[in-house]
N, C-alpha and C positions, 0 to 999 in steps of 0.2 A: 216728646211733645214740645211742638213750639212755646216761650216763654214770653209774654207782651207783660212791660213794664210800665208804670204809671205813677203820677206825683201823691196818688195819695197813699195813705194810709194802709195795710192789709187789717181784715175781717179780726172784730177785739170781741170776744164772749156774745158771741153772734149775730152781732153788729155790724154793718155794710157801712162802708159811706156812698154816699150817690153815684161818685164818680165810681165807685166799683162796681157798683148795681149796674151804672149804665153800660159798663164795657162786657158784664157778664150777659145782658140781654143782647146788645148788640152783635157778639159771638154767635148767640142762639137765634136769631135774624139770618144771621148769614151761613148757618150751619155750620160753623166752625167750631174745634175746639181748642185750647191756651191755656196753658198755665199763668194768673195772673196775679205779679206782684207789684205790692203798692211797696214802692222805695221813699216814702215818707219827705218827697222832695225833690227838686230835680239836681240837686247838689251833692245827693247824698248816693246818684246812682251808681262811683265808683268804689261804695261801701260791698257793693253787689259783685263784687270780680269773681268769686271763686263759682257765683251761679253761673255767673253769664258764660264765662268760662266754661263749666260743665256741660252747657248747652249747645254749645259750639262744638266742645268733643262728641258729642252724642250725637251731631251734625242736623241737630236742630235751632231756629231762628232766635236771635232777640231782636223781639218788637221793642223798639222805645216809642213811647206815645207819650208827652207830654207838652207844657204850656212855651210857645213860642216868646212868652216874657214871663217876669214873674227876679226871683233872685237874679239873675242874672242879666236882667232887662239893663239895657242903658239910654243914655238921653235919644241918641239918633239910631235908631235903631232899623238893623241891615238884615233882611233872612239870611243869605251868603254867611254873614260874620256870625250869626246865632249857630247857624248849622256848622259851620267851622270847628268849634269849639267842642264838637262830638265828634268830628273828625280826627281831633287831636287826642278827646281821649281812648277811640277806638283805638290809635298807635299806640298809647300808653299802657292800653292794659291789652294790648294784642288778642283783639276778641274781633266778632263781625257784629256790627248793630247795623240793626234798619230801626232808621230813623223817621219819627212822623209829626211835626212840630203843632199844636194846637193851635189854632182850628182847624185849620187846611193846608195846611202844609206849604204857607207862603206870605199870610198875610201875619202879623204882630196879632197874638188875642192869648188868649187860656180855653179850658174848660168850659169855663161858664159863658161864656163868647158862644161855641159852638150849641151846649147846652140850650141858652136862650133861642137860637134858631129852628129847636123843635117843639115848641111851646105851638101847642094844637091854633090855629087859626080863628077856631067861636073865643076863645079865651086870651088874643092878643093884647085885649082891652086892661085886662091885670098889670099886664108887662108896660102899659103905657099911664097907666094912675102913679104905678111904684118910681117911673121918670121921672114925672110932675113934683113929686113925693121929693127925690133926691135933687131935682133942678131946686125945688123951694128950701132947702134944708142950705143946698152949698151958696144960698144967699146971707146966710147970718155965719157969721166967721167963727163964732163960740163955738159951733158944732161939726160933729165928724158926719160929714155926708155919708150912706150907705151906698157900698160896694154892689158889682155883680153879684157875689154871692149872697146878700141878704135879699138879692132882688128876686134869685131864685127861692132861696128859703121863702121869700112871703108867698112867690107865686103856688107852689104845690100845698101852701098852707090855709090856702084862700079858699078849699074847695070843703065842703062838709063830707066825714069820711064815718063809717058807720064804727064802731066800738071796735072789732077786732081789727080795722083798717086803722086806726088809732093807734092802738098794740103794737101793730107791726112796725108805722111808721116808728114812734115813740122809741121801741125794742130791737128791733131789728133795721130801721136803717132805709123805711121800702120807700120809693119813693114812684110807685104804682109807675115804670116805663111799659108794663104791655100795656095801658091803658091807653086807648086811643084817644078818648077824651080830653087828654091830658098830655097826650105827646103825638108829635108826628114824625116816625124814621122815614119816611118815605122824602121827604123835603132835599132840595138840591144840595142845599152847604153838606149832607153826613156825604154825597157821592166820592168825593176824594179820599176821606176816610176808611169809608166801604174796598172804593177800588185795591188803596193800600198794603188794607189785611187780608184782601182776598188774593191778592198778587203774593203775597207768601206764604201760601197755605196751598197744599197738594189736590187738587180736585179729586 
């Protein structure tokens, strides 16, 4: 089985994080199946050798999907030079990766870059109060302006969720992607991503 690797976290006492959540839904969109591990980082994926490794003999894929900046971001930042740098360590630890750099696999973003692109259309208006919110905040110097990520956090937290949808979010991590409400896969920014994983996966 193919293996698709990714900056966060793997599943802690049956807890997802979103970014897991969204890659295991988006699997199941595309009918695909993957083994997927969260490498706790994009620094930490040559901790990974002996899988990737394994994956290779087995003459199955490593997907790397991870944030086009992030640790390793620099001031002027080049795709070429980012993507390089996996180049290098694909020689170093003699494996095959395919590589897929967050968001689209050319411009500087993360995660939450692509993430924000599927925030359902009736409900834009969240995503542009939480701007306002952080434009007004990086006005006063005392304060730490809020990240992409709290933007998302407030977004999915914005919506009234019934007690067991509480639960889950709270427990388990859900962060409701079949919800169409709530999410749009269908949007042009996931196309690159889609084509991607569907280009290494056996019809």
């Amino acid at each position: 089985m193919n293996r698709i690797y990714i900056e966060t976290t793997n599943p802690e006492n049956g807890k997802k994080t979103n970014e897991y959540r969204f890659f295991e839904y988006l699997l199941e969109i595309l009918e695909r199946k993957a083994e997927i591990i969260g490498i706790g980082g994009k620094e930490k994926l040559k901790l990974f050798e002996n899988q990737l490794k394994d994956t290779s003999k087995s003459g199955n894929k490593n997907i790397i999907i991870i944030d086009a900046d992030g640790e390793w971001n620099v001031k002027d930042w080049e795709f070429e030079s980012e993507y390089q740098k996996y180049v290098v360590l694909k020689k170093e630890l003699g494996v095959e990766l395919e590589l897929f750099l967050l968001p689209n696999n050319q411009d500087e973003g993360d995660f939450e870059a692509l993430l924000e692109s599927t925030v359902a259309k009736n409900h834009r208006k969240i995503i542009d109060c939480h701007v306002e919110f952080e434009n007004c905040m990086e006005g006063y110097g005392e304060y730490v302006t809020p990240n992409r990520k709290a933007r998302m956090y407030s977004y999915i937290t914005s919506f009234k969720r019934s007690k067991k949808e509480n639960e889950n979010f709270k427990n388990k991590g859900d962060w409701f992607f079949e919800n169409g409400e709530f999410w749009d896969f269908s949007v042009d920014e996931l196309k690159p991503l889609k084509h991607f994983i569907l280009s290494h996966f056996l019809q």
